[in-house]
N, C-alpha and C positions, 0 to 999 in steps of 0.2 A: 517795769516788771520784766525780767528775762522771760525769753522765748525757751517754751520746754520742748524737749526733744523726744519726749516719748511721752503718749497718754493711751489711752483706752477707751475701748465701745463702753456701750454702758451695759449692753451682754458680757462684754469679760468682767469686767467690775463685779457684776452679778456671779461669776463665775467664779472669780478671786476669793469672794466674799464665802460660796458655799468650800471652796477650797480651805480657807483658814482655819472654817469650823470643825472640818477635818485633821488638818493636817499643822495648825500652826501656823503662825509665820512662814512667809513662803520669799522665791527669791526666783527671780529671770536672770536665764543667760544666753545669748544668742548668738552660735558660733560662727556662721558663716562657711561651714562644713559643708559638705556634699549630702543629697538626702533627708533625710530627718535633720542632719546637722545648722539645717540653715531654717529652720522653726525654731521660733523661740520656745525655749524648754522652762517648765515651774516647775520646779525641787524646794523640801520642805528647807528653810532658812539653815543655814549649817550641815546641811546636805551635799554642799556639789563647792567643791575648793576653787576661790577667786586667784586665778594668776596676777604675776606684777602686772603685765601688760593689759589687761581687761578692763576697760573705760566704764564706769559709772555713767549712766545717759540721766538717771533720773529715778524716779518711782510710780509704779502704779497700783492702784488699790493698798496703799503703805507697804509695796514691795520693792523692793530694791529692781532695779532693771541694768542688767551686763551685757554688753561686745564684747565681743573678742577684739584687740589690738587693730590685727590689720581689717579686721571685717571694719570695724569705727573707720578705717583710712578709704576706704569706699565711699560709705557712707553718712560722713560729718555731715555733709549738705541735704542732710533728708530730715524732713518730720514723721516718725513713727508712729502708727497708732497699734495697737493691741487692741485682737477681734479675735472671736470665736466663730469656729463654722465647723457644722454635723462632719464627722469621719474621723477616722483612726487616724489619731498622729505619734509620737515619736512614744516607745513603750516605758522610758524612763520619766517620761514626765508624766506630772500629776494630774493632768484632764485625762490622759488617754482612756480610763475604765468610764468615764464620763460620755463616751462615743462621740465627744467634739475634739476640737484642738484650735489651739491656738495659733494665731496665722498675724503675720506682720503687713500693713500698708504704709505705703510710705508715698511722700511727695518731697520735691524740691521744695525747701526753707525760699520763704520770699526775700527781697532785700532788707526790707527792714527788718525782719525774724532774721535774721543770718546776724544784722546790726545787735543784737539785741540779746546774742548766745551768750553765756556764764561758760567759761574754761570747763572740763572737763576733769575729772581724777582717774586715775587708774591704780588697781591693785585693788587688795580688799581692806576697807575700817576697820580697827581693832574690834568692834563687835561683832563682826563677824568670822572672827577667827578664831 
């Protein structure tokens, strides 16, 4: 079974989950910017335009989850999790009226989870465009 590179609390899940009932389908992207830019942001699915370069890591709560290019050249060797924690985070995304945000943890992939990664894609699927 491949090693996923990105999952979630079961607070964001819960979070995802009152999100969708809102808002739809939803979609992570996590730029690697300065500031809010380096939170990962949820915009509703067809909301926030996938570049060529932008790496596919995986899904959470049946969301797509996005890098940016060089931020993924950082961070190939990490496992991410997706967490929610109390405070104002980034005004474009869609927990911020929720007064949490979403916040990224991450660890070094062991040896065998490193053995064990599926290639990566980049750019966005015809369905989302």
């Amino acid at each position: 079974m491949p090693t996923a590179r990105v999952e979630a609390t079961d607070e964001a899940l819960e979070l995802i989950d009152r999100l969708v009932e809102g808002h739809g389908k939803l979609l992570f992207h996590q730029s690697g910017g300065c500031c809010d830019g380096s939170s990962p942001m949820c915009f509703p699915l067809g909301e926030f335009r996938i570049g060529s370069s932008d790496v596919l890591l995986g899904e959470v709560g049946g969301a797509p989850f996005y890098m940016s290019g060089p931020q993924f050249e950082y961070w190939k060797h990490t496992h991410l999790t997706l967490d929610v924690v109390p405070g104002r985070g980034a005004g474009f995304s869609l927990e911020a009226p929720e007064g949490v945000r979403f916040l990224i943890r991450s660890r070094l992939f062991t040896d065998e989870e490193s053995a064990a990664l599926s290639p990566v894609t980049t750019g966005s699927p015809a369905e989302l465009t």
